[in-house]
C-alpha positions in Angstrom: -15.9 -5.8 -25.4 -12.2 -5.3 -24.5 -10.7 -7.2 -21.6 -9.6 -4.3 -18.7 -8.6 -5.6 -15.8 -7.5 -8.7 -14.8 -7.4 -9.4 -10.8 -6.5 -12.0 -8.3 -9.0 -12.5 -5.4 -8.3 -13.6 -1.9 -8.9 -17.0 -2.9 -6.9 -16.8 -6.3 -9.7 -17.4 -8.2 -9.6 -14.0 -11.0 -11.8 -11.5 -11.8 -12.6 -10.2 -15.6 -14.2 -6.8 -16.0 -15.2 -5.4 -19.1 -15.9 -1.5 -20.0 -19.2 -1.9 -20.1 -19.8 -3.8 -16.7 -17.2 -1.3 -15.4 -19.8 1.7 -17.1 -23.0 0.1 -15.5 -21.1 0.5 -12.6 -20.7 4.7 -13.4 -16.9 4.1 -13.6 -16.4 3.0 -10.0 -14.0 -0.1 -9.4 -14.5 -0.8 -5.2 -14.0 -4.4 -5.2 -17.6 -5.1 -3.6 -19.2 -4.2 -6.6 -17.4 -6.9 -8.2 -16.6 -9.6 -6.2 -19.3 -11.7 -5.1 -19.8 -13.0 -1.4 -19.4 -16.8 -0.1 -22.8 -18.3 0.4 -22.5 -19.5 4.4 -23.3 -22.9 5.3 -26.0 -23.1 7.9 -24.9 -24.4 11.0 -28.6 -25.9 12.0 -28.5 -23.7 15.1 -31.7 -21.5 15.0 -31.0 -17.7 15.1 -32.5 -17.0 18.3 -30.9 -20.1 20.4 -27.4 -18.4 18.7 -28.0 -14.7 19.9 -28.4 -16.0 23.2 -25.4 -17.8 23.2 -23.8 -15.9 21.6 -24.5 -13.0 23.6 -23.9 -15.4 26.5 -20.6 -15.7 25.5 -20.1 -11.9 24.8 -21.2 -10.9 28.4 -18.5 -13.3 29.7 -15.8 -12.1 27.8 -16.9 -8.8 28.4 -16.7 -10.0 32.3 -13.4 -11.8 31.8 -11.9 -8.2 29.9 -12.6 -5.7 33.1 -11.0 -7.8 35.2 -7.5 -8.0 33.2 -7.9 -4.1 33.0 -8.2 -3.9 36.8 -5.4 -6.1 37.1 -3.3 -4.6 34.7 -4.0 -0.8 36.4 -3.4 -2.6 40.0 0.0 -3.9 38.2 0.7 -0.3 36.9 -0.1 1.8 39.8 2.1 -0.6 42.2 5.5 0.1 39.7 3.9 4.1 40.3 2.2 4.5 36.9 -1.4 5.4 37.5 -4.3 5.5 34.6 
């Protein structure tokens, strides 16, 4: 097996690919094929007690966001440039 392609990740760790890994792969070379994904550490927060914040959170933001855009058109329209 001869050595292709050499590649730094994000995290500098470096990726080997062979021809016939790159062949089982029908010749395509998107890095998600080849890179492998972080495990994530479980917070201990059940799933459906974090939607709900979560979502919680969203809607507030969400909240927080129109009002800045009314503000900013308010601010806009008063110096005569209108959306």
């Amino acid at each position: 097996m001869s050595e292709v392609n050499v590649r730094k990740h994000e995290k500098n760790s470096v990726l080997q690919d062979d021809t016939e890994k790159i062949a089982e792969q029908d010749y395509i070379l998107t890095p998600g094929r080849y890179v492998g994904v972080e495990e994530q550490e479980d917070d201990g927060e059940p799933f459906e007690e974090k939607m709900v914040r979560l979502t919680s959170e969203l809607s507030d933001l969400f909240k927080q966001s129109h009002k800045l855009e009314a503000e900013v058109k308010e601010k806009l329209g008063a110096i005569g440039y209108e959306l």
